[in-house]
N, C-alpha and C positions, 0 to 999 in steps of 0.2 A: 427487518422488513416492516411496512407499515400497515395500517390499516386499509388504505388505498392500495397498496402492491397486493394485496391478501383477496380483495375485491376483485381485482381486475385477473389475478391469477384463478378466480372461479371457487378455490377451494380454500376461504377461511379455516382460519383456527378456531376452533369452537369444540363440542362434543359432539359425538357423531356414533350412530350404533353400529356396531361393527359391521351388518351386513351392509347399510349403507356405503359405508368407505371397502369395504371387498369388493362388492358391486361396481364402483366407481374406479377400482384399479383393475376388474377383469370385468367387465362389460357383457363379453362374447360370449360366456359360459354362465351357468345356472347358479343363483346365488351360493345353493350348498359349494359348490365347488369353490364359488371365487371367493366362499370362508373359509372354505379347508386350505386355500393356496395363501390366502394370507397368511393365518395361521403358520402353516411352513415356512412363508418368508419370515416371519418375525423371530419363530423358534431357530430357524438355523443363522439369523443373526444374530453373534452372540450379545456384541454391545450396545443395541437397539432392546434385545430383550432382556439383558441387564439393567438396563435406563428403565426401561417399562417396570420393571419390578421395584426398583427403585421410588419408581412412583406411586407405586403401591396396584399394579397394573393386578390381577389375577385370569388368568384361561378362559374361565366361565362368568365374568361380567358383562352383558351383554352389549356395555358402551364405553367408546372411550372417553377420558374427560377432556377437558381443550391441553393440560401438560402432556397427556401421553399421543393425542394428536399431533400435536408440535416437535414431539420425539420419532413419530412416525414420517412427519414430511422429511424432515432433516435428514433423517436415512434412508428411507427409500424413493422420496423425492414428492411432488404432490399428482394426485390423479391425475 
C-alpha cells in the first residue's frame, strides 16, 4: 500500500499513542476501556503479539512506533 492508499484510508502508518489508536477502534466507550480492550485484542492474538514483541513492543510503552502500527493494521485491520 502506498502513501496515497494510507491517506485516503484516514489512518496512516506513523506512531500513534496507544490511547489514541484504542480510542479510534472503540470510539463508544471511555478511553480506559477502549485500552483495556485493545490490550486484550493484541494479548489474545498470539501472532500479532509475537510480531509486537519482536519488535521490541513492551505492555507499558505508552506509544506505538510506525513497525508496530503496521503490525497492528495487518491484523486487526485499520480503525
Amino acid at each position: 500500500m502506498n502513501q496515497r492508499e494510507d491517506e485516503r484510508e484516514g489512518w496512516p502508518v506513523k506512531p500513534y499513542y496507544k490511547r489514541d489508536l484504542a480510542v479510534a477502534y472503540a470510539p463508544d466507550i471511555t478511553p480506559v476501556a477502549a485500552l483495556n480492550r485493545l490490550s486484550s485484542w493484541v494479548h489474545h492474538h498470539k501472532v500479532l503479539y509475537r510480531a509486537l514483541a519482536d519488535s521490541g513492543y513492551t505492555d507499558r510503552q505508552r506509544m506505538f512506533n510506525s513497525v508496530q502500527v503496521e503490525l497492528i493494521f495487518r491484523y486487526l485491520g485499520r480503525p
